[in-house]
C-alpha positions as CSV (number, residue, x, y, z in Angstrom):
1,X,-75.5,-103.0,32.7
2,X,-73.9,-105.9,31.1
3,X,-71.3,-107.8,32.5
4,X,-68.9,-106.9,29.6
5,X,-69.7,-103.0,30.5
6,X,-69.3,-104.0,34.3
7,X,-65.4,-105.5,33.9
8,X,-64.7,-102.9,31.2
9,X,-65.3,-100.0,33.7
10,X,-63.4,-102.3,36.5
11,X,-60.7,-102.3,34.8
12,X,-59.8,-98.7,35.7
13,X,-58.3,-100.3,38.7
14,X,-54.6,-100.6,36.8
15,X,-55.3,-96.8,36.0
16,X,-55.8,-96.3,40.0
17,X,-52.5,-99.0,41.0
18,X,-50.5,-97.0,39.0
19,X,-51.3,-93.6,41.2
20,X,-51.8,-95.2,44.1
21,X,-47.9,-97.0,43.5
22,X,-46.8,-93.2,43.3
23,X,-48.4,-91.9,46.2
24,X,-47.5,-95.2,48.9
25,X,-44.9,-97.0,47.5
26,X,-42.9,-94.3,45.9
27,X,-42.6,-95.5,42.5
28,X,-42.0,-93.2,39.7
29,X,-44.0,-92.6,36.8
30,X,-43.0,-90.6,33.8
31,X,-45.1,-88.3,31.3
32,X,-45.2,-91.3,29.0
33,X,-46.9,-93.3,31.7
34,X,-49.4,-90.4,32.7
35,X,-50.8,-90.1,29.4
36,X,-51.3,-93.8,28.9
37,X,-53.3,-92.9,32.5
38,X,-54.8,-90.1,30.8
39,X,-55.9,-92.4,27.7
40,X,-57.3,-95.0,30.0
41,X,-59.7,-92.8,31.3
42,X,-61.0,-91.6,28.4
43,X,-61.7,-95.0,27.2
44,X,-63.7,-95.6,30.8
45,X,-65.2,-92.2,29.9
46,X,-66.5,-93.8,26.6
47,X,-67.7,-97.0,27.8
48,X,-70.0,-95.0,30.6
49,X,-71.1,-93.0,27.9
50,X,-72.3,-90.5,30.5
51,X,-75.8,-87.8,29.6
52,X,-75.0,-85.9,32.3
53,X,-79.0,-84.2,31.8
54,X,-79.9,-88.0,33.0
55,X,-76.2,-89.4,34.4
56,X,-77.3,-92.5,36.1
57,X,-74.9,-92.7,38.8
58,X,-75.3,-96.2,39.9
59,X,-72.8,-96.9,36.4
60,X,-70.1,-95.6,38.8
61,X,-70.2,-98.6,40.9
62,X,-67.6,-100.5,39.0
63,X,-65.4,-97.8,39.1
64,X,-65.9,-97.5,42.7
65,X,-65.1,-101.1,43.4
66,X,-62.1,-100.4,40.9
67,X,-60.9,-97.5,43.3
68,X,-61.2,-100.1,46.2
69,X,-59.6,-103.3,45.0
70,X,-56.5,-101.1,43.6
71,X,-56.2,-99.9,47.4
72,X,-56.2,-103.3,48.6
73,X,-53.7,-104.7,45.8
74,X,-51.6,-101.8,47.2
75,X,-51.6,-102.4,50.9
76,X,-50.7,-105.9,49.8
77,X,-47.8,-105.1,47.7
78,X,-47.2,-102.7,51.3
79,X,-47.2,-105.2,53.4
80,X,-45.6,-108.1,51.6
81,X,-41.9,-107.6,53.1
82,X,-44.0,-108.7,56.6
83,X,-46.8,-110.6,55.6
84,X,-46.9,-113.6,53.4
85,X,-49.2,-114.8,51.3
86,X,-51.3,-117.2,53.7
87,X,-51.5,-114.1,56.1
88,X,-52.7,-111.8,53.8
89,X,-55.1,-114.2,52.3
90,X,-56.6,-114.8,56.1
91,X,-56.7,-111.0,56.7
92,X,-58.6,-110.4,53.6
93,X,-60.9,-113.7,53.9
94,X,-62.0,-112.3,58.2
95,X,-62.4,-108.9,57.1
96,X,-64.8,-110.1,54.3
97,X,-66.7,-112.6,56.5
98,X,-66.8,-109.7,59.2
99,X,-68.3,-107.6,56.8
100,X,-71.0,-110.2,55.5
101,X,-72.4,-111.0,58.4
102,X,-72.8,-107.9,59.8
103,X,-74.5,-106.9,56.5
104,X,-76.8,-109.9,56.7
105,X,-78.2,-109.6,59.9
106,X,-79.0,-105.8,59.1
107,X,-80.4,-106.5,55.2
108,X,-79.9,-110.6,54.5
109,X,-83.5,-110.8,55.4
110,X,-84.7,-108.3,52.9
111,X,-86.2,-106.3,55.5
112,X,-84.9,-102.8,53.9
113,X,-86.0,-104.1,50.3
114,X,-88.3,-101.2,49.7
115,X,-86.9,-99.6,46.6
116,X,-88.8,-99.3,43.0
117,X,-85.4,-99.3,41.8
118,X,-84.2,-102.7,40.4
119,X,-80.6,-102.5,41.6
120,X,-81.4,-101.8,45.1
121,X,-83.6,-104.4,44.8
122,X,-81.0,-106.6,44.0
123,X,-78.9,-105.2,46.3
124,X,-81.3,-105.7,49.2
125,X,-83.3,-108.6,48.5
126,X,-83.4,-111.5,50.9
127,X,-80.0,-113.2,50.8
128,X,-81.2,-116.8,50.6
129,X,-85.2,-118.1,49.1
130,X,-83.7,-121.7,48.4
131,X,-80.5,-122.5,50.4
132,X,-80.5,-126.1,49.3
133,X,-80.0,-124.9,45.7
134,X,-77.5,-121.8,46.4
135,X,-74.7,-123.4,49.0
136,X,-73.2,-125.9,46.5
137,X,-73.0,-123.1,44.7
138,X,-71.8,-120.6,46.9
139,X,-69.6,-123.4,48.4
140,X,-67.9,-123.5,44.9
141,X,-67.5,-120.2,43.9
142,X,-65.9,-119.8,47.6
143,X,-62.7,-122.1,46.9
144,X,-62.2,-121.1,42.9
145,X,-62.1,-117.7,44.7
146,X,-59.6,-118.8,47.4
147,X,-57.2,-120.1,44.7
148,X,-57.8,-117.1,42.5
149,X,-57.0,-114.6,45.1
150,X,-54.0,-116.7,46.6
151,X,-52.1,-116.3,42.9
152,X,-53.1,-112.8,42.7
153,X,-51.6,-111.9,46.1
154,X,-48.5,-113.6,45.4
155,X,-48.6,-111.6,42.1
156,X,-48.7,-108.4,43.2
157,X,-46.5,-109.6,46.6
158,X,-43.5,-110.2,44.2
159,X,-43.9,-107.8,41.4
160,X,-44.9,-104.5,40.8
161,X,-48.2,-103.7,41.0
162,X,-48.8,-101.3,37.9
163,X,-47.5,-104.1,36.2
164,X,-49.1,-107.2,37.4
165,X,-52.4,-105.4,36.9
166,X,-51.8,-105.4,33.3
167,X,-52.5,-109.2,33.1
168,X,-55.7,-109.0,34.8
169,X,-57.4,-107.6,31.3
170,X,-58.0,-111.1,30.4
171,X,-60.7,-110.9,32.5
172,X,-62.9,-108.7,30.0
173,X,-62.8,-111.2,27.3
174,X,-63.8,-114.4,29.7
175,X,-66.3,-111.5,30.8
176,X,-68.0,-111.0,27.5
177,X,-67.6,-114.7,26.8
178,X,-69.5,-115.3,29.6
179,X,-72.1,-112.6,29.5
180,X,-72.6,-113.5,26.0
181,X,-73.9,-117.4,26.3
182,X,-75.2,-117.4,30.0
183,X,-77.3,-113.4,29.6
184,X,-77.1,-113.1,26.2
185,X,-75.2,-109.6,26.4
186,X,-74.1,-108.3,23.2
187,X,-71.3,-105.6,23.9
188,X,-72.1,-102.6,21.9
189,X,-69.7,-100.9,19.5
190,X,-68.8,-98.1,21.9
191,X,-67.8,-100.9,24.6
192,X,-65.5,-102.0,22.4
193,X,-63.9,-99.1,21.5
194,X,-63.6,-97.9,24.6
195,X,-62.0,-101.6,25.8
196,X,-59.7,-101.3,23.2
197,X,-58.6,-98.0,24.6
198,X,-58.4,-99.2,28.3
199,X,-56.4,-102.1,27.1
200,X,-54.4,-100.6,24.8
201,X,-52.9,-97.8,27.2
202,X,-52.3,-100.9,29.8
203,X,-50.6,-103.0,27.6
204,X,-48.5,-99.9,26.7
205,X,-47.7,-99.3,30.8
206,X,-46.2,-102.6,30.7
207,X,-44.2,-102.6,27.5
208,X,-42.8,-99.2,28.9
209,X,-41.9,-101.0,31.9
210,X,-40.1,-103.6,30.3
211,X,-37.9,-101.9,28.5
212,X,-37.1,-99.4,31.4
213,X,-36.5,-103.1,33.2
214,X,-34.3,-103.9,30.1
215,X,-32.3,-100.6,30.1
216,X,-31.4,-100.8,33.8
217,X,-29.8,-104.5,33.3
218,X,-28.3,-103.4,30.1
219,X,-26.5,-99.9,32.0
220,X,-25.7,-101.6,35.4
221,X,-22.0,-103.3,35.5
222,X,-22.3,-107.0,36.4
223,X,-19.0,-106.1,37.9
């Protein structure tokens, strides 16, 4: 899969903010709002491009991390009248070194690396063949992703959430940027359509929700 494809089908997750917002934070969504749901689906739908006589159903992935991150944008939104965004940075940052460590000693030696299959061989290769070569690295990519996640929490802390989402589909162009001159991916036509659809219905979610924002200053008395 290439990393275009990858962020394309991520980028569900505003699709999954906007239910979850419904469901936890009691927001309310209208029809036109659904359908713009409804049409950002369909464009994840096209991307996948699913044969469902030979539906590989490790494409899901994305979507599965989608579903995730959308939960955890949610909670923070949740929790922010509580929590600020130092705490919820130092929750998220434990849980995730919890969760590493426990998954290296079990796999980070590639003891379970069995599998024909190139993705679980990817997924449970030995963690580290050259650690002088991979900490700067890893080192790096550690605090771009500290500063990264600190302005998304504060994002989604002081706005709403099917909103701030929105902005996030910059990410598919620095994506196929990327994927493009470091792997040489080519997005295919259907990627592109079906981006365009995924964007499209998000960019219409937050025009709606500006001018809902600009008809409830324009009908409220200042005094």
């Amino acid at each position: 899969m290439s990393l275009a494809m990858a962020n394309a089908l991520f980028f569900s997750s505003p699709f999954f903010v906007s239910i979850l917002a419904v469901i936890f934070l009691n927001e309310k969504v209208g029809i036109r709002r659904w359908l713009a749901i409804s049409a950002g689906f369909i464009g994840v739908f096209i991307v996948l491009n699913p044969d469902f006589n030979e539906f590989d159903y490790k494409k899901l992935a994305p979507i599965a991390c989608a579903l995730c991150y959308s939960i955890s944008m949610t909670i923070t939104k949740y929790t922010s009248d509580k929590d600020n965004s130092y705490t919820q940075m130092t929750h998220l940052y434990i849980g995730a070194t919890i969760i590493s460590i426990l998954f290296f000693i079990f796999t980070g030696k590639g003891q379970f690396n069995n599998f024909s299959d190139p993705t679980f061989q990817f997924i449970f290769r030995e963690w580290f063949t050259n650690p002088s070569y991979a900490w700067p690295f890893i080192a790096v990519m550690g605090c771009i992703g500290a500063v990264a996640f600190y302005f998304i929490l504060n994002a989604y802390s002081t706005a709403s959430p099917s909103v701030v989402s929105l902005y996030e589909y910059s990410l598919i162009i620095w994506s196929i940027l990327t994927g493009y001159f470091l792997f040489n991916n080519i997005p295919t036509l259907r990627t592109f359509i079906g981006v365009s659809i995924i964007i499209g219905a998000g960019i219409y979610i937050y025009l709606r929700e500006r001018t809902k924002d600009q008809m409830i200053v324009t009908d409220t008395p200042t005094r």
